[in-house]
Backbone as JSON Lines, residues from 0, in Angstrom:
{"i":0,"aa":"X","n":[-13.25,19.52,-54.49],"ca":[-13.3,20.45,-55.59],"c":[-12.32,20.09,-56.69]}
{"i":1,"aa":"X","n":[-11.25,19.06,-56.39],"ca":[-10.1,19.15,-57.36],"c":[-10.85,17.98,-58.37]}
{"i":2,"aa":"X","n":[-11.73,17.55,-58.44],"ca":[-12.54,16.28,-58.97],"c":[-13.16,16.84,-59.92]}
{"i":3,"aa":"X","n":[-14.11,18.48,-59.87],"ca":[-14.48,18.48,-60.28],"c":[-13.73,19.4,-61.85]}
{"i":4,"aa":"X","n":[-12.48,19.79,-61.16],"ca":[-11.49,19.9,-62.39],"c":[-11.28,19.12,-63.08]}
{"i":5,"aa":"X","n":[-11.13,17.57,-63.29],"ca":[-10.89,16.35,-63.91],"c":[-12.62,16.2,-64.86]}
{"i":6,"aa":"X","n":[-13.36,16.42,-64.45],"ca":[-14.51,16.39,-64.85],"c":[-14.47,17.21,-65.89]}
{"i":7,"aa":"X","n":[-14.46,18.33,-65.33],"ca":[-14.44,19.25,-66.14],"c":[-13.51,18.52,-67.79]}
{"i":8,"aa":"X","n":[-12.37,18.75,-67.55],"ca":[-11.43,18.53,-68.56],"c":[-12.35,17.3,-69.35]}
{"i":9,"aa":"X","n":[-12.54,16.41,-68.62],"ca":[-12.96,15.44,-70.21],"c":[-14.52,15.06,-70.33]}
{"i":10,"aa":"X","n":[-15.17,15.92,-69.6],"ca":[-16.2,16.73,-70.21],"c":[-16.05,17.95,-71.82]}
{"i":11,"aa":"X","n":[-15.21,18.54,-71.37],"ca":[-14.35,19.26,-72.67],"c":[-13.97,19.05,-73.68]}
{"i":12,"aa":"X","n":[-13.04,17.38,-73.39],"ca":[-12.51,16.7,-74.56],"c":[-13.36,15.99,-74.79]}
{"i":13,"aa":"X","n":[-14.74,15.85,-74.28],"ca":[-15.69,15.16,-74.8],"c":[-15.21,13.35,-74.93]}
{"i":14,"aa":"X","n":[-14.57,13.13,-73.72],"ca":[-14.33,11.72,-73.1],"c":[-14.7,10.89,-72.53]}
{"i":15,"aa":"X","n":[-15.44,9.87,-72.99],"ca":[-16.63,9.15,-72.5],"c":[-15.8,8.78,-71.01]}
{"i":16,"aa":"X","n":[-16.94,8.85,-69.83],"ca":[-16.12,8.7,-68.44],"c":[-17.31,8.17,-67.71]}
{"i":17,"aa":"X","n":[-17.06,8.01,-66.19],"ca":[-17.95,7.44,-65.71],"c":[-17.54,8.14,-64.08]}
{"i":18,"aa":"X","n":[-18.23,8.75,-63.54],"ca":[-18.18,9.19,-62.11],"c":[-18.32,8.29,-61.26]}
{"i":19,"aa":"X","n":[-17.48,8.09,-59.99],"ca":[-17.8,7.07,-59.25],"c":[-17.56,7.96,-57.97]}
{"i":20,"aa":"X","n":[-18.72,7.75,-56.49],"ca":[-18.99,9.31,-55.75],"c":[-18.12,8.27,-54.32]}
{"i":21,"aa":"X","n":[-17.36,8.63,-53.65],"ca":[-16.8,7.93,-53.14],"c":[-17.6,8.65,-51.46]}
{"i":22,"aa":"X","n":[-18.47,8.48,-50.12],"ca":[-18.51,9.31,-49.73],"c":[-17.49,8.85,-48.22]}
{"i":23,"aa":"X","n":[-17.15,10.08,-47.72],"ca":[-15.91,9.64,-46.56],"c":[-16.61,10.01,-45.46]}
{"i":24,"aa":"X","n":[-16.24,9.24,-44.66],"ca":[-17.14,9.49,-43.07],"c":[-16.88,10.31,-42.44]}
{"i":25,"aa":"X","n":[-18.24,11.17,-42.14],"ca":[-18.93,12.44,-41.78],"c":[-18.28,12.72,-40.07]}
{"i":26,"aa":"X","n":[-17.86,11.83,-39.85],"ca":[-17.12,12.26,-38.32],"c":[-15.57,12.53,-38.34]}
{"i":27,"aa":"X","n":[-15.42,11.71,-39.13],"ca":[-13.81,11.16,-38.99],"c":[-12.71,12.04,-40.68]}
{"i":28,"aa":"X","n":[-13.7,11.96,-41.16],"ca":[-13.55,12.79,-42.48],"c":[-12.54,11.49,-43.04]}
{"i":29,"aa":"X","n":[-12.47,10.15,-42.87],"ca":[-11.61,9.46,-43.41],"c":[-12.3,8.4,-44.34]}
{"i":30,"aa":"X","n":[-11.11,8.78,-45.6],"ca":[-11.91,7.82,-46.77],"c":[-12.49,6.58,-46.9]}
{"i":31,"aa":"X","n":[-13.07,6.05,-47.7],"ca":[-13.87,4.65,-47.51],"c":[-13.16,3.75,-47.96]}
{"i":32,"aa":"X","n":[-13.14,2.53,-47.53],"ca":[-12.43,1.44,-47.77],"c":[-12.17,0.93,-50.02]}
{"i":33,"aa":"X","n":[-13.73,1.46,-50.41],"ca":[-13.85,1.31,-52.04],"c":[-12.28,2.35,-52.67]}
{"i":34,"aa":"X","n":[-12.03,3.22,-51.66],"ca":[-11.42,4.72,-52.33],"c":[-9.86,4.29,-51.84]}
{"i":35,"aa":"X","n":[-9.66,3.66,-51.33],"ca":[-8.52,2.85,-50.43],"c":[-7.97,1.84,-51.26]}
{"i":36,"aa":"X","n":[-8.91,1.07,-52.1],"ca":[-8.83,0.08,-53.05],"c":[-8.52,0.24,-54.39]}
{"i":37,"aa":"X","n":[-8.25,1.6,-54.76],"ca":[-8.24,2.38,-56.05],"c":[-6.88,3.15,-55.7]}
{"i":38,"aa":"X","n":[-6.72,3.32,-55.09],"ca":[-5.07,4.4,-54.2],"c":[-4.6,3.87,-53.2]}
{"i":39,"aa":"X","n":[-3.24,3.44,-52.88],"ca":[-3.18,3.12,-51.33],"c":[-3.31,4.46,-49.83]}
{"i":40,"aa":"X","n":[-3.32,5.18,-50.34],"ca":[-3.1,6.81,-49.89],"c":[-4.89,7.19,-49.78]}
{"i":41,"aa":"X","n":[-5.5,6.65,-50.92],"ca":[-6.69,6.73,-50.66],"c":[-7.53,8.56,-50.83]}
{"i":42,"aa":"X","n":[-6.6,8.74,-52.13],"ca":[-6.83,10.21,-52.54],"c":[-7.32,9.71,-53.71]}
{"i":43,"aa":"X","n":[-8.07,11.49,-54.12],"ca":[-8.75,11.36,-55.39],"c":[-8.32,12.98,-55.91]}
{"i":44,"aa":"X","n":[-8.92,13.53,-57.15],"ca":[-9.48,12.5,-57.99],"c":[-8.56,11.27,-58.73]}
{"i":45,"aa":"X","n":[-8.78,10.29,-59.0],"ca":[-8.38,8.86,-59.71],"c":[-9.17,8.83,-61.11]}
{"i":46,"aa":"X","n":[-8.35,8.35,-62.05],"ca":[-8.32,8.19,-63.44],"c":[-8.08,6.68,-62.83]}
{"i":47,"aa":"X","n":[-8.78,5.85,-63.57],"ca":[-8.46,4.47,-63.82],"c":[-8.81,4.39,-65.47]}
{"i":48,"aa":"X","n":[-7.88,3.14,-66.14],"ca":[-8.05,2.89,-67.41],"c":[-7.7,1.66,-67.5]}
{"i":49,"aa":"X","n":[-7.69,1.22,-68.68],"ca":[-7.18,-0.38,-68.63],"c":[-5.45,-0.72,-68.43]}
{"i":50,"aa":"X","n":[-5.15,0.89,-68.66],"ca":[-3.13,0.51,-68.56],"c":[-3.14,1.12,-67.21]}
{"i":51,"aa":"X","n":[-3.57,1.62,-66.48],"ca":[-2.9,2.7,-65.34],"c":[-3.98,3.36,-64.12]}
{"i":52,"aa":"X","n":[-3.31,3.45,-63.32],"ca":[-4.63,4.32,-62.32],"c":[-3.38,5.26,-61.84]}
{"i":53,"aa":"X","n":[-4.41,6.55,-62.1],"ca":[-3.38,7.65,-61.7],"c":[-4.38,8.51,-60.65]}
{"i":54,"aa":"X","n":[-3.37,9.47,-59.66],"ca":[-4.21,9.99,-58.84],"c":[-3.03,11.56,-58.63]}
{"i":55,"aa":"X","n":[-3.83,12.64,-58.24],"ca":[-3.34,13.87,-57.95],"c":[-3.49,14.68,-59.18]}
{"i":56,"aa":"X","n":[-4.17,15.57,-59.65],"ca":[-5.18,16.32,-60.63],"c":[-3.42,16.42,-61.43]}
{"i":57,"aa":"X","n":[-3.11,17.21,-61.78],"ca":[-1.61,17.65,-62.45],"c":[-1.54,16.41,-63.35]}
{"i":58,"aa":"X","n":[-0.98,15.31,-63.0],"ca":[-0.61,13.68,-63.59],"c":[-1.65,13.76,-64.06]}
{"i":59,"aa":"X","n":[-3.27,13.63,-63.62],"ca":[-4.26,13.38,-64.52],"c":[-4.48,14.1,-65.39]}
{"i":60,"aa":"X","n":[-4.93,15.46,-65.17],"ca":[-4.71,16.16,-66.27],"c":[-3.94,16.21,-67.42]}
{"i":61,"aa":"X","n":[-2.44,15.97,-67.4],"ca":[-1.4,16.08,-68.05],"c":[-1.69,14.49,-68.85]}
{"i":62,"aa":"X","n":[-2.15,13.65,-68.75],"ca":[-2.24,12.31,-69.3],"c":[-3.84,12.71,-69.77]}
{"i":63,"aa":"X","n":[-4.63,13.2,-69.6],"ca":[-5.77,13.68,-70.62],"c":[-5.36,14.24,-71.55]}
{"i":64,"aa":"X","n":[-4.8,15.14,-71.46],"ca":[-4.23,16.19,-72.83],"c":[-3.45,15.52,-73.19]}
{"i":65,"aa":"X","n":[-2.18,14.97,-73.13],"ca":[-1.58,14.01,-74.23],"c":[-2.14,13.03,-74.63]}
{"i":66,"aa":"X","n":[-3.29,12.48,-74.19],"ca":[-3.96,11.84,-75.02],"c":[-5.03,12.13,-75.85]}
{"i":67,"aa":"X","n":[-5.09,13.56,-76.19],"ca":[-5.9,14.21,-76.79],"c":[-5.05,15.62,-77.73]}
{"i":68,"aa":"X","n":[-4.17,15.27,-78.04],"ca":[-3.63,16.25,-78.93],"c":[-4.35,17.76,-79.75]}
{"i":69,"aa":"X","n":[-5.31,16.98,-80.25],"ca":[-6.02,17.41,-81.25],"c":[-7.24,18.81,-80.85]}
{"i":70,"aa":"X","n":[-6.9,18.78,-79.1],"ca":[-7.33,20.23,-78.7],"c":[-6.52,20.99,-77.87]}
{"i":71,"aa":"X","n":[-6.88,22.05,-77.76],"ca":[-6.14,23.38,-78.03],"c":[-6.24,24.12,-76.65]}
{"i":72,"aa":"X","n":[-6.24,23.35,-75.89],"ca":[-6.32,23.84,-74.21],"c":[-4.98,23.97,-73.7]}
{"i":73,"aa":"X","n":[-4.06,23.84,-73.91],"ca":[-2.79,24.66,-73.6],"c":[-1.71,24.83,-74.31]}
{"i":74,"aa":"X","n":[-0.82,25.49,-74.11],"ca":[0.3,25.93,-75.01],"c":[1.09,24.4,-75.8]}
{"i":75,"aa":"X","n":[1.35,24.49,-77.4],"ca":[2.21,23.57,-77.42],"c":[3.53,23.28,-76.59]}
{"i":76,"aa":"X","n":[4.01,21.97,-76.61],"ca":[5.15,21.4,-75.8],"c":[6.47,22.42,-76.17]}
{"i":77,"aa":"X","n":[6.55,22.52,-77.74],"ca":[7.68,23.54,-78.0],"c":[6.85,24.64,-77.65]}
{"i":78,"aa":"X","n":[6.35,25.36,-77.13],"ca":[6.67,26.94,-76.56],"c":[6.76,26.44,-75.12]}
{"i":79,"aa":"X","n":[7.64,28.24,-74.75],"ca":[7.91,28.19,-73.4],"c":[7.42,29.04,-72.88]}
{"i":80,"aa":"X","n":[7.64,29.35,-72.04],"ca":[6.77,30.75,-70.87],"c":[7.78,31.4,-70.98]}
């Protein structure tokens, strides 16, 4: 489900992307060797780009929106809670 938060987001920012469906074995519930090769930990969701592969929704998220300034999905950096 946390994948489909990342989706979401640059679906939003309207960020050309590409889904890649990783599936993990149905007995063992343990990830596939492709998803292993992208993370050593072998978690998702994963952002890959040409500078960086990032993994754990928060980091990804947070590196979508700074690279997208120009929308209005959360509070500026100067305000605080």
């Amino acid at each position: 489900m946390r994948s489909k938060r990342a989706i979401w987001l640059l679906e939003e920012l309207q960020t050309p992307h590409e889904v890649v469906h990783h599936q993990r074995n149905p007995q063992t519930n343990l990830a596939p060797a492709s998803l292993a090769a992208i993370h050593p930990l072998a978690k998702s969701p994963d952002i890959v780009d040409a500078v960086r592969t990032l993994c754990e929704l928060g980091t990804v998220m947070e590196c979508l929106l700074d690279q997208t300034p120009q929308h209005n999905l959360r509070p500026a950096i100067s305000e605080s809670c």
